[in-house]
N, C-alpha and C positions, 0 to 999 in steps of 0.2 A: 259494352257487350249487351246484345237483347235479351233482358233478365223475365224469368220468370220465380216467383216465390211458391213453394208452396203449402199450403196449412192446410193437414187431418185436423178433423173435429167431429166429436162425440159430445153434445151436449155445454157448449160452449156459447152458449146466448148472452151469458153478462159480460165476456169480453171482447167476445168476436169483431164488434163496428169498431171498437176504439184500435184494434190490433191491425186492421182492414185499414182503416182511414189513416192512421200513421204510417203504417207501410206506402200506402201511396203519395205519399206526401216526403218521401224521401229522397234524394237526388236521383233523378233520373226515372222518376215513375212509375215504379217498376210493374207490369203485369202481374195477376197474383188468380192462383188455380185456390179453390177450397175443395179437399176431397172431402164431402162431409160421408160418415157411414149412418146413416136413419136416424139423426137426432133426435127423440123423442121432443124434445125440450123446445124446437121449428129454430135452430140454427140457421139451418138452409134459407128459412124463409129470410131471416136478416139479413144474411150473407146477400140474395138476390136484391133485397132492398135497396141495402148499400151500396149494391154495384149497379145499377140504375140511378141513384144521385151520384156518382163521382166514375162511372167508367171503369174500367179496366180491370174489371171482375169476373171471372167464371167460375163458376159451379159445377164438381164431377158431385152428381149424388148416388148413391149408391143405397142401396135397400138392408142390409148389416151393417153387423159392426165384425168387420174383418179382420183387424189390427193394423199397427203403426205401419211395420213395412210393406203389409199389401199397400195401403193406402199410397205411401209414397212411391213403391214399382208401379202405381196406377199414376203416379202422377206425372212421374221420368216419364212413361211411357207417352203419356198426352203432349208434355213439352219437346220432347224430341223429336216429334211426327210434327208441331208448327215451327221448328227450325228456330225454336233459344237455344240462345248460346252459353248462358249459364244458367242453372237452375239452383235456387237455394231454399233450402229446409226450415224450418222456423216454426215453435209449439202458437197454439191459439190463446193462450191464458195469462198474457204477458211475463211468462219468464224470460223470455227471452224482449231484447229492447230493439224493434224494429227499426229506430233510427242507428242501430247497427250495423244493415245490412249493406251500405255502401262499403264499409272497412273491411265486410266481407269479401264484395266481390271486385273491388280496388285489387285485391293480393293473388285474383285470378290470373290477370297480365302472365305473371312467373309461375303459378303452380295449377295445380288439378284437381287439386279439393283444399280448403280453406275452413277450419275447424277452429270456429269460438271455446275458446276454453279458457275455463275455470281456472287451472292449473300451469298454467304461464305467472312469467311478472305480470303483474298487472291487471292480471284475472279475478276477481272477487265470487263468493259466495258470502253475503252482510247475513244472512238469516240463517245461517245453519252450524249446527254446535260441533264439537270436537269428534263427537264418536260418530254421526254421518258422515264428517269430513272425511273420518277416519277410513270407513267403511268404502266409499266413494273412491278415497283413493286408491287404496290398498285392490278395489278390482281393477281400476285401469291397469294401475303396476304389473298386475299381473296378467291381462292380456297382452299389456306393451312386452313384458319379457317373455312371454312364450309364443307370441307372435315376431318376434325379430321387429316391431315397427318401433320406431325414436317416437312417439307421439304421447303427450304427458294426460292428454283429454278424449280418448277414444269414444267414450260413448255421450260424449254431448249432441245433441240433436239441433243445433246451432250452425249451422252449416252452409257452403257452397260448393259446386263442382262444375267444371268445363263442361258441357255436351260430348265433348271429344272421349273424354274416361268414362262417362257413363255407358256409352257406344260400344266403348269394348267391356264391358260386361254383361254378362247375362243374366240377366233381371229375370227372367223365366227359370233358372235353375235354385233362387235363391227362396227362402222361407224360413226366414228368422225375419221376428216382429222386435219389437222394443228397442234397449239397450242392444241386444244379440243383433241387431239389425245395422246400427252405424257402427258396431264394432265391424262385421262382417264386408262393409262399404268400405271404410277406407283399408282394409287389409287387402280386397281385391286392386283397388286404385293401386295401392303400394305395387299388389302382384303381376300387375300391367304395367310396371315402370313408371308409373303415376308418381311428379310430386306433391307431397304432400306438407303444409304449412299449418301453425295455429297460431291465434291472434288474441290476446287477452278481453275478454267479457265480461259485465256484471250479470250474474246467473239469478235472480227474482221468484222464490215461492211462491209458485200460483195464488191468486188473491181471492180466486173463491171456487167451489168447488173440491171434488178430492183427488187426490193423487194418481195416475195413471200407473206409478207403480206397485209390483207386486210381486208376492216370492215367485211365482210361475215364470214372470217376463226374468226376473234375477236370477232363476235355475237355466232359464234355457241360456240365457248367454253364458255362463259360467260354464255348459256343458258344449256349446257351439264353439268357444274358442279352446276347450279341451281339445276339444276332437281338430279342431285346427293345427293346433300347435304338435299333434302326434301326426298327424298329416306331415308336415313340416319337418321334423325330424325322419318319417320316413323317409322322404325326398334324399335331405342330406347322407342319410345312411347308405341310400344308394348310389350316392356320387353324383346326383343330379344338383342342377343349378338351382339354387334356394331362391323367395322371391325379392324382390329388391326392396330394402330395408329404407322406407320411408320417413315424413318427417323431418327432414332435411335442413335444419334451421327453423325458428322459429321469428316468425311476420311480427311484426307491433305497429 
């Protein structure tokens, strides 16, 4: 499938090339979008560097900093107007292990979105103690059950999806940033009869800089799939057809 990657970045200068250069250097080469939003930090300028020595690099820049899921409805948006066929998600700060991305989109062939998680056999988190574990899990749990979705890693941002499922969503109705944002992604995939798969990952603490999370992006999703899941039960209350409950097996 013609892959394209894509990485939001806000001040990502110390690991941006090494993240860039491994990703390309992965089976099948993949093209790679950087949505940068105004790095102070001249991200952008590395990003354009690096893709002048090795190819297959483009550059959305953007003058703000907008948030995660503008960025990436900015990015769907540019890959699916050059006709890839899969597009996958992936942070700039090496948590995530870009010689992953094949085993992502390998599990494309059979499903619609392909979801690194944590939380499968096989999935690690090595740096993180009991009570984030804890904390971590305990919100997917609770989007997974008040969403009707089987999916044990909702809001990992590790990810691939078809062209085909993205199409049928609408990317212009949506505005949820952060976590609230790939929770919100693969619920709709599910609600379009989307399959949905997850594949075990080793999940990596950013190695420098700070955290992108925050109680704001943690209330809104908490309060986005509230309001979801009473959607949801409205539906059923009124005898309508609920949406199709996702996750379907899990990929290794």
């Amino acid at each position: 499938m013609r892959t394209l990657v894509l990485i939001p970045t806000y001040n990502e200068r110390s690991t941006i090339e090494e993240v860039l250069r491994r990703a390309r250097a992965t089976d099948g080469s993949p093209d790679i979008l950087v949505v940068d939003d105004g790095s102070p930090d001249g991200t952008a300028d590395v990003v354009a560097k690096v893709g002048e020595s090795i190819g297959g690099i483009d550059i959305l820049r953007r003058t703000r900093k907008a948030g995660l899921g503008d960025a990436y409805r900015a990015g769907f948006r540019w890959g699916l107007d050059r006709g890839y066929e899969a597009l996958v998600e992936m942070d700039a700060d090496l948590s995530h292990d870009p010689s992953a991305i094949p085993q992502l989109t390998q599990l494309l062939d059979s499903n619609d979105l392909v979801i690194g998680s944590r939380y499968v056999p096989g999935g690690i988190v090595p740096q993180w103690g009991v009570h984030r574990r804890l904390i971590s899990w305990a919100g997917n749990r609770y989007s997974s059950v008040l969403l009707g979705i089987e999916v044990r890693d909702l809001t990992s941002g590790f990810r691939a999806y078809r062209a085909e499922a993205l199409r049928r969503i609408d990317l212009g109705s949506m505005r949820a940033d952060g976590y609230g944002f790939q929770i919100e992604m693969a619920y709709l995939v599910s609600r379009n009869g989307g399959r949905v798969a997850e594949t075990p990952i080793c999940f990596t603490d950013r190695r420098e800089g700070e955290s992108k999370m925050s109680a704001s992006i943690a209330l809104e999703a908490l309060v986005l799939v509230t309001k979801l899941g009473i959607g949801r039960t409205r539906i059923a209350r009124a005898g309508r057809t609920l949406p199709v409950a996702s996750g379907r097996g899990r990929a290794t």
